[in-house]
N, C-alpha and C positions, 0 to 999 in steps of 0.2 A: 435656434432650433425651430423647425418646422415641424409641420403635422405629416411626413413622410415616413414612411418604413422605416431608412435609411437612417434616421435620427436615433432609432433607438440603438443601433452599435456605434453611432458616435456620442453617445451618452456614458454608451463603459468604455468606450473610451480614455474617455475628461474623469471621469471617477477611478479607472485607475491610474490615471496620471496624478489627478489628485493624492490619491493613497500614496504614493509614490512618494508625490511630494512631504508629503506629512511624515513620512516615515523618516526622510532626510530631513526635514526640519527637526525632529525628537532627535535622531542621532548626532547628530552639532551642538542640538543645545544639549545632552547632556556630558559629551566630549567637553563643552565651554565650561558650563558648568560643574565639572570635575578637576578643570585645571585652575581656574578663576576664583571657586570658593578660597579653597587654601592657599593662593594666591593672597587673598583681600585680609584672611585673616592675619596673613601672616606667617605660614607652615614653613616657608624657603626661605626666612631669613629676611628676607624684604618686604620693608612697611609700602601698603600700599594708601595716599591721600583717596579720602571719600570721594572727593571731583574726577578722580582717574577709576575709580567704581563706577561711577554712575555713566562717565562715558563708555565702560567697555558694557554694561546695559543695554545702553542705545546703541550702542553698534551691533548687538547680538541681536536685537529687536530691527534695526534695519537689516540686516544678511536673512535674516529669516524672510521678510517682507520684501525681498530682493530676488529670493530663492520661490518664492509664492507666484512671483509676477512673470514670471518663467511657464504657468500655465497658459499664460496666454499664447506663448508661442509653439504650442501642441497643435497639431494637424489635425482636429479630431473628422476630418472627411477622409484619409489616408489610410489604407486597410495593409498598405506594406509592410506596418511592422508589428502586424497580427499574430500570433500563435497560428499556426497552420494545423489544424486538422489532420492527423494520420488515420487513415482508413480502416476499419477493426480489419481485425485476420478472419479470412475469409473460408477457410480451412476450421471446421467446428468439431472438435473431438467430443463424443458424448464419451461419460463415465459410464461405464457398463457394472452391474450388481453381478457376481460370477457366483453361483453357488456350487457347492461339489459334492455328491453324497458319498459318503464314503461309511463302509462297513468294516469292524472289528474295532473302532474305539470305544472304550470303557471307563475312563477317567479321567484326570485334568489332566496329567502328564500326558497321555495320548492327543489330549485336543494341543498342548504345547509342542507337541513334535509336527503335527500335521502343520502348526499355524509357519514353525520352522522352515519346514519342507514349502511350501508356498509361497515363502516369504524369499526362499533363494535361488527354486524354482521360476517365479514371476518377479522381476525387480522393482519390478511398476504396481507391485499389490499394496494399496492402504487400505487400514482398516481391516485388518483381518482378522477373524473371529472363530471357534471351531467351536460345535454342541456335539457330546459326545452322546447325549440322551437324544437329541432329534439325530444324529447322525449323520452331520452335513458340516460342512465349512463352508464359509462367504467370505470374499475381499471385492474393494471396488477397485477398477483399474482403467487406464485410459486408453489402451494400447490395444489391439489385440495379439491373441499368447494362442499359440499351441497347445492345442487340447491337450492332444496326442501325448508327450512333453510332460505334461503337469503330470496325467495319468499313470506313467510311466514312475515318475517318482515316488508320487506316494505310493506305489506299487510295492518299490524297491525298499518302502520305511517297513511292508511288511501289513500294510490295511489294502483295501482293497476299493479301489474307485468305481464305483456305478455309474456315476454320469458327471457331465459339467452342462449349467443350465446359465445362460444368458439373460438378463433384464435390463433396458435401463434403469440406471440409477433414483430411485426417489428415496427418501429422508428417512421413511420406514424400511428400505431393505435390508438392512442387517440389522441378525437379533442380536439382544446383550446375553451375555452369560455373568 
């Protein structure tokens, strides 16, 4: 490594190759050593001599140190087999706060018929909420919807729509009930 730009993506690189590495050395040795212990102990029926312990040791100690020496031969100047970058979506839908006043609701069933009605009127409505004391309903939606449409229905539940108001979305526009 050099004092160049260029070195710090061949840095992660060698570290995730690294990782990589280590991650296949932990999965061998515990494969080995899952088949090995009860092996040594004896679980299958066959004694196994200390001196054929201690070599399959050193032989799991060398594949390890075998399998390590293998970062040497990483490219880390080679950008070919990089993650490529996809480009965000370019196309930004803001979530709109949709408020709707509406007159003649009186109670909690009323604000649950309205939340109904808008709910299967607008498919794209979350978050939807109805105050029958402030006399409004809100949902947030990503889409735009036919005023006209909404108005029309809760028309037809029998309340009466005054208007539909527009906002973007911020974190406070819908009230709780």
């Amino acid at each position: 490594m050099k004092n160049r730009l260029t070195d710090v993506s061949a840095a992660i690189r060698l570290s995730r190759a690294a990782i990589r590495n280590i991650h296949e050395n932990l999965f061998w040795a515990f494969i080995y050593n899952a088949v090995c212990i009860p092996l040594a102990i004896g679980l299958y029926g066959i004694e196994m001599k200390p001196a054929y312990g201690a070599a399959a040791m050193a032989m799991s100690s060398f594949c390890v140190c075998m399998n390590a020496l293998r970062l040497n031969l990483v490219k880390i100047h080679d950008a070919s087999h990089d993650k490529k970058i996809k480009p965000k979506n370019t196309k930004e839908e803001k979530t709109m706060t949709k408020t709707v006043k509406i007159e003649g609701m009186m109670c909690g069933m009323c604000e649950a018929h309205i939340c109904d009605t808008i709910r299967k009127t607008v498919p794209s409505a979350k978050k939807v909420a109805a105050s029958h004391s402030k006399g409004e309903a809100s949902f947030l939606t990503e889409s735009s919807i036919d005023e006209q449409v909404l108005k029309a229905a809760i028309s037809e539940t029998g309340y009466t729509c005054l208007s539909v108001e527009s906002v973007p979305y911020e974190k406070k526009g819908l009230f709780r009930h």
